[in-house]
VMD Tcl script that draws the C-alpha trace (Angstrom):
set ca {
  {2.02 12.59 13.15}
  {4.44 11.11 10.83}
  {4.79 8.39 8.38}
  {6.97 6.29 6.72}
  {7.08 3.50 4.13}
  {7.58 -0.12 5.31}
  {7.24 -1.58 2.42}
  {7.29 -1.70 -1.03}
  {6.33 -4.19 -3.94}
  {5.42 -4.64 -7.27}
  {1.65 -6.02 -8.75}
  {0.45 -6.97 -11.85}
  {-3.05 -7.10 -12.99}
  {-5.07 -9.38 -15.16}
  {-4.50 -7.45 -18.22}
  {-0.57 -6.83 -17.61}
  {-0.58 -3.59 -15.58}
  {1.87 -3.13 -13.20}
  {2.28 -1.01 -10.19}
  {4.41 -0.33 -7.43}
  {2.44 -0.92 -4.36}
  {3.67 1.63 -1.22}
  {2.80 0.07 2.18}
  {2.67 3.57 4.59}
  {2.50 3.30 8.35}
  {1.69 6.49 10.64}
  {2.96 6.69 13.40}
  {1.36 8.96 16.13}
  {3.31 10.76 19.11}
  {2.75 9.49 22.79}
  {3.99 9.10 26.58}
  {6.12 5.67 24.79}
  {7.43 7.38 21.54}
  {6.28 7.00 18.15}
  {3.17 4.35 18.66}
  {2.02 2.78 15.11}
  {-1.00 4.00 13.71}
  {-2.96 3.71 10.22}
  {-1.57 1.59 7.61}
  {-2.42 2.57 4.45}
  {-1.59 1.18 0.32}
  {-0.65 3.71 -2.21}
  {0.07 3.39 -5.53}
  {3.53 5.37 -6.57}
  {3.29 8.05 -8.49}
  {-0.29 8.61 -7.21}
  {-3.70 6.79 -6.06}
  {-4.62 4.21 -3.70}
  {-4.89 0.45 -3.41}
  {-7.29 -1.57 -1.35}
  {-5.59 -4.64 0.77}
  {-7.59 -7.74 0.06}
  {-5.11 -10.12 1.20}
  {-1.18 -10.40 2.00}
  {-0.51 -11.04 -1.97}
  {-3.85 -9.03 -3.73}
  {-5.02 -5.16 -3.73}
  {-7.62 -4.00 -5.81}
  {-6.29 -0.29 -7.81}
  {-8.91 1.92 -6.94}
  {-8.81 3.92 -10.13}
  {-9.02 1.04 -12.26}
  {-11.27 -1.09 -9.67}
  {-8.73 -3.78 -10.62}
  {-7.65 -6.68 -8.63}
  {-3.94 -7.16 -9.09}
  {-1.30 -9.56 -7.77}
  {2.21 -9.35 -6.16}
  {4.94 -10.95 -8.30}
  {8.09 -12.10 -7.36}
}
mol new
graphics top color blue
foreach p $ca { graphics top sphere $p radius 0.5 }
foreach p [lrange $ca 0 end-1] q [lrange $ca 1 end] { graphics top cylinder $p $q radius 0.2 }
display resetview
């Protein structure tokens, strides 16, 4: 298995937090080459985010909901 990340963006939360949201895709090994897996949200530097939609994850430390800016 492998991984890699896809994407990456910054959120904001109602109170001001900000994160850097880490998109990571596995990737699993089969008879056509690296076939995507999991997906997965982290938060950099450590943690996990929840996808709720393509602009909102919820921080699951904080159990906050928090917002992609631009």
């Amino acid at each position: 298995m492998s991984e890699e990340v896809v994407e990456r963006f910054t959120v904001e939360t109602e109170t001001g937090a900000r994160y850097t949201i880490l998109l990571i895709q596995e990737y699993r090994s089969g008879a056509g080459g690296r076939i995507p897996a999991l997906r997965r949200y982290d938060v950099q530097g450590g943690g996990h985010a929840n996808y709720i939609d393509d602009d909102t994850v919820r921080i699951v430390a904080t159990n906050e909901l928090a917002r992609r800016v631009a």
